[in-house]
NUNU-965046 format. One line per field, with one value per residue (C-alpha): residue number from 1; x, z, y. Coordinates in nm, 3 decimals, padded with zeros to 5 digits. Example, Ala and Ser with C-alpha at 12.3 -4.5 7.8 and 13.67 -1.06 7.14 Angstrom:
i <- (1; 2)
c1 <- (01.230; 01.367)
c3 <- (00.780; 00.714)
c2 <- (-00.450; -00.106)
This chain:
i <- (1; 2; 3; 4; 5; 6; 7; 8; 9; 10; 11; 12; 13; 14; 15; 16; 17; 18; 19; 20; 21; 22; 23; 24; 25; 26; 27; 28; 29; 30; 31; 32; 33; 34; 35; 36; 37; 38; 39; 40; 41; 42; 43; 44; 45; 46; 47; 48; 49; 50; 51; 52; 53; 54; 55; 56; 57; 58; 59; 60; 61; 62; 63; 64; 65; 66; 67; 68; 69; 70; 71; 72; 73; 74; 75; 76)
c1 <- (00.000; 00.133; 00.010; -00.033; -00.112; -00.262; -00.483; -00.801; -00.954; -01.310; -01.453; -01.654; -01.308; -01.215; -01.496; -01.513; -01.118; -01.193; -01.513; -01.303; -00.992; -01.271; -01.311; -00.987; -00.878; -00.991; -00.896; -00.763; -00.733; -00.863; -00.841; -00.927; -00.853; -01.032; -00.934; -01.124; -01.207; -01.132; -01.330; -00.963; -00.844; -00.594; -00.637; -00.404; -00.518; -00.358; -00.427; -00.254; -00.196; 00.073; 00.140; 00.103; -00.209; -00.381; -00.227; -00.426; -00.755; -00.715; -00.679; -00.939; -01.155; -01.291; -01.163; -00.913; -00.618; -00.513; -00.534; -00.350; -00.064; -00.038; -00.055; 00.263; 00.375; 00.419; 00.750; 00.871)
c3 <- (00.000; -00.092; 00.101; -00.144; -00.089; -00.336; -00.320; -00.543; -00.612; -00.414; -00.243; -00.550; -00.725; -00.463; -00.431; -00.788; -00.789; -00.558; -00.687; -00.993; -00.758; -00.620; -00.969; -00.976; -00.601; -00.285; -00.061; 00.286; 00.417; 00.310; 00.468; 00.348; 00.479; 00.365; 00.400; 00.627; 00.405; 00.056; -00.143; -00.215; -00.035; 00.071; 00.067; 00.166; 00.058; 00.061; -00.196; -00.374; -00.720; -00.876; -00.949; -01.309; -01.251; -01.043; -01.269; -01.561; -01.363; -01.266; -01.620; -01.787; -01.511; -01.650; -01.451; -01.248; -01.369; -01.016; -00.904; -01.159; -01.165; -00.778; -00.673; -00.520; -00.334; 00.046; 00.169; -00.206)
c2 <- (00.000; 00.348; 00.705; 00.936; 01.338; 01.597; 01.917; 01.976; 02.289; 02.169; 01.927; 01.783; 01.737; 01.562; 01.274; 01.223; 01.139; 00.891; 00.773; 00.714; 00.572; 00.293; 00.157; 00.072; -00.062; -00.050; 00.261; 00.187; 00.533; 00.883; 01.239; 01.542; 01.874; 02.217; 02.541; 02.738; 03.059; 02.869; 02.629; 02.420; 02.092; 01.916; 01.507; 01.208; 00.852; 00.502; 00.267; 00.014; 00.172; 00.337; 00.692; 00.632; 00.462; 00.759; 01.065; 00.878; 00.841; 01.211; 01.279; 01.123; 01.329; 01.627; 01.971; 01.738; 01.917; 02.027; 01.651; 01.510; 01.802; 01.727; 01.396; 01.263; 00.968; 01.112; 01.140; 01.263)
């Protein structure tokens, strides 16, 4: 399993990521943090997928640039 972080520009951009991520794997662990004045998020999530595998379900998401552009294995 791999912890991966990455920020999205609202909450809805958020849950369909991992809508799309659940098609694909089961996820062990999600958080998701939003700013307080801001519509924009941070989220963490651990799944067993690979980078690749996430930036090209982020892609083929429409308006999840910010995911895609962001996601990165924690600890890079």
């Amino acid at each position: 399993m791999r912890k991966y972080g990455f920020r999205a520009e609202c909450l809805h951009d958020v849950f369909t990521f991992v809508a799309a991520v659940t098609e694909h794997s089961r996820i062990i662990d999600l958080r998701v943090k939003q700013d307080p004045i801001f519509p924009d998020c941070d989220a963490w999530l651990v799944v067993d997928l690979t980078l690749k595998e996430l930036k090209k379900i982020a892609r083929d998401i429409q308006d999840a640039h910010i995911v895609e552009e962001s996601i990165a294995l924690e600890g890079d």
